[in-house]
N, C-alpha and C positions, 0 to 999 in steps of 0.2 A: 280730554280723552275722547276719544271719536265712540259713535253709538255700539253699545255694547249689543243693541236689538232684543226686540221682543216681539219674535213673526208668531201674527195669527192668521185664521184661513180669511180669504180676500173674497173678494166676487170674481177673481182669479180662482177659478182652484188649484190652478196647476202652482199658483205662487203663494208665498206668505207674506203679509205687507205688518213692518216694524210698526208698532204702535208709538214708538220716540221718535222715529225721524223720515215714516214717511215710506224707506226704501221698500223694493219686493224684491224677494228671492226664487228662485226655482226650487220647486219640489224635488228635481227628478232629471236636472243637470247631468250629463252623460261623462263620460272620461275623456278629454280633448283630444288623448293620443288615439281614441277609436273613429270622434271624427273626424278630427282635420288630418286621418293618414290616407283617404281612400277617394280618388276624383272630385274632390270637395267641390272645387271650381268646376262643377257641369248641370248640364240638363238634368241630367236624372236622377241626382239632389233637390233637383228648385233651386236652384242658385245661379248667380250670373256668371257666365263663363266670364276669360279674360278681356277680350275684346267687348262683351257690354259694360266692362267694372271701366274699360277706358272710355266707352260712352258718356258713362254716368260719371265722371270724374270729369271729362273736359270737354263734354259737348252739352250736356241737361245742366237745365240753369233753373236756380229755386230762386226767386226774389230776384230776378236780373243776373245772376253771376251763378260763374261752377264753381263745384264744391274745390277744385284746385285752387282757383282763382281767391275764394273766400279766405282758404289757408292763408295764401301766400300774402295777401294782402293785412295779415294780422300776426304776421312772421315778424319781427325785428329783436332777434338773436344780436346779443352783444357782441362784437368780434365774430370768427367765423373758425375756431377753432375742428367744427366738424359737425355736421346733420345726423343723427339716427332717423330714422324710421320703423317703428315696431309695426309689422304686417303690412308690407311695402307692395305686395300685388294690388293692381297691375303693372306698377313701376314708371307708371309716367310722372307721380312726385317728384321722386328721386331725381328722375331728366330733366324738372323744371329746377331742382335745388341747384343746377348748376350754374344760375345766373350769378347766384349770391355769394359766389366764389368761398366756398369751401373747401378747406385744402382736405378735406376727408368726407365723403356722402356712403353713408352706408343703410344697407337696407334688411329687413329680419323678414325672413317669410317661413314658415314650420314644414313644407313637402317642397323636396330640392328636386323631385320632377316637375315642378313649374319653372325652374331655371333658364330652360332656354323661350320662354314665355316671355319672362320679365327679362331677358336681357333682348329680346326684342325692342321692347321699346324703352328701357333704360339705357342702351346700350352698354360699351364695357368699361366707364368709366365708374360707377358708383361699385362699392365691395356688398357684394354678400353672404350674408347667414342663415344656414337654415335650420329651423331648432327653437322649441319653447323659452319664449323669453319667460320670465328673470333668467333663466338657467343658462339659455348660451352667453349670456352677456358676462355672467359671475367667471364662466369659462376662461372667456376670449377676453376680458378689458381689467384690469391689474388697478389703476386709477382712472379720474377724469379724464374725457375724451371729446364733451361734447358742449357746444355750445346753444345747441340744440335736439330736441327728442319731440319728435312727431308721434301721433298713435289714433289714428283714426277708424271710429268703428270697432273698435276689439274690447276696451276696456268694461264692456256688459259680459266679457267671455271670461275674463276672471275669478277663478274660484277665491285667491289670495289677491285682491285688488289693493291694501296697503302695502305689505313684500313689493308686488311691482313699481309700486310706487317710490319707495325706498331704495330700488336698483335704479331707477331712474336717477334719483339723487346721488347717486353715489356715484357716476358714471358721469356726470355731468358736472362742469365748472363753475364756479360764482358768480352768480349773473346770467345764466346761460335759461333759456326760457323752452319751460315744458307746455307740451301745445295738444289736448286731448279734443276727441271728438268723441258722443256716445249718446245715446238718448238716455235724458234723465226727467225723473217723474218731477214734474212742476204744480204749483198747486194754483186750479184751475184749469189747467191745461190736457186735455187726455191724450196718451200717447193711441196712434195708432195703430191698428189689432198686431200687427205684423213685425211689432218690435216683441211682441209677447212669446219667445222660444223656446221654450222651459228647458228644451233640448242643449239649447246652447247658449243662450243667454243671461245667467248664471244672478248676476245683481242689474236689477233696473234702480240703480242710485235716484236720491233725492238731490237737491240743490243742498240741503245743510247737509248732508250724509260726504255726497263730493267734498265739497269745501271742507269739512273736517277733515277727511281722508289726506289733500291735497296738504294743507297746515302743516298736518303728524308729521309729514315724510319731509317738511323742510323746506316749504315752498309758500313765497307770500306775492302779493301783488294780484291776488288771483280775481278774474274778469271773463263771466259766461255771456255769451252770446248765444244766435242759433242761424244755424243757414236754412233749416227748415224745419219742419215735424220730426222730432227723433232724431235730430243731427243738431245736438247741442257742443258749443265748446268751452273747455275749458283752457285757458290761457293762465299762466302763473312761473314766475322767479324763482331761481334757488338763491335762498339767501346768503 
């Protein structure tokens, strides 16, 4: 069974860190639908508009390589039955996933006034949704769909981080490889200040906290990596 948790206060205050496995929580985590419904993507948040998220996705390079490049090259989805992507802005993913010949690329973004954003630079071939995952997925997908499920950078943003995990699985076919990116507390290693969101960042996972999580939900083979500080991945099979 994955950590039941026992948060105490940190030298965080705004977080409480499990004394079993490491993780920290947000004190004071906000309602998602307050803020990713309002210019999320602008200046006047501090956050990178769209045109920098494609900067930083295929121009800036950590360790010699962009953070596309680093996906794609740790991608090998068995068969090619379909890509998700859960929080697909800026959409140049998506436009790279078409090499790999998928007869289906889809992409999840939660404000469908970024639509003509991301189909800028996805163009019109990939499908999209817009709408908090698990929830649109349980909506829209009946059975397996996918041979693949991307999700970069979001999974600190989950209040229910097993539930997603679990829609993953369940959406997804045998063999089909689930591929997470997320800063996770390492021991030894300090994240730095700016992953600390209380706001919005909801679980800053450990390495055994992840991996259990990952297990529960039916998923083995699992292999972390990091492309840099706070951009850890997790790669892992459904079995």
């Amino acid at each position: 069974m994955s950590c039941g948790h026992h948060f105490v206060d940190s030298l965080r205050k705004e977080y409480g860190l499990c004394t079993v496995c490491g993780t920290a929580r947000s004190k004071s985590a906000e309602d998602p639908y307050v803020i990713y419904s309002d210019d999320y993507y602008s200046p006047k948040h501090n956050r990178s508009t769209i045109e920098e998220q494609v900067y930083n996705v295929e121009v800036h390079k950590e360790h010699g390589i962009t953070k596309n490049d680093f996906v794609i090259d740790r991608l090998k989805p068995p068969g090619f039955n379909g890509v998700l992507e859960i929080g697909c802005a800026p959409g140049s993913l998506l436009k790279r996933m078409r090499v790999f010949g998928f007869d289906r690329i889809v992409g999840i973004e939660v404000d469908q006034r970024y639509e003509p954003n991301i189909r800028s630079i996805c163009g019109d071939g990939p499908e999209l949704l817009f709408g908090f995952f698990p929830g649109i997925t349980e909506e829209t997908f009946d059975k397996p769909k996918f041979s693949a499920v991307i999700a970069l950078d979001i999974w600190e943003h989950f209040f229910d981080p097993k539930d997603a995990l679990m829609e993953c699985n369940r959406i997804m076919v045998p063999g089909a490889q689930l591929f997470l990116m997320l800063p996770l507390l390492l021991p030894g290693v300090g994240l730095d200040d700016r992953f600390f969101v209380p706001s919005e960042h909801v679980y800053l996972h450990s390495e055994a906290h992840i991996r259990e999580l990952v297990e529960e939900a039916g998923f083995g083979s699992i292999n972390l990596d990091e492309w840099t500080n706070g951009h850890n991945s997790v790669s892992a099979i459904k079995l």
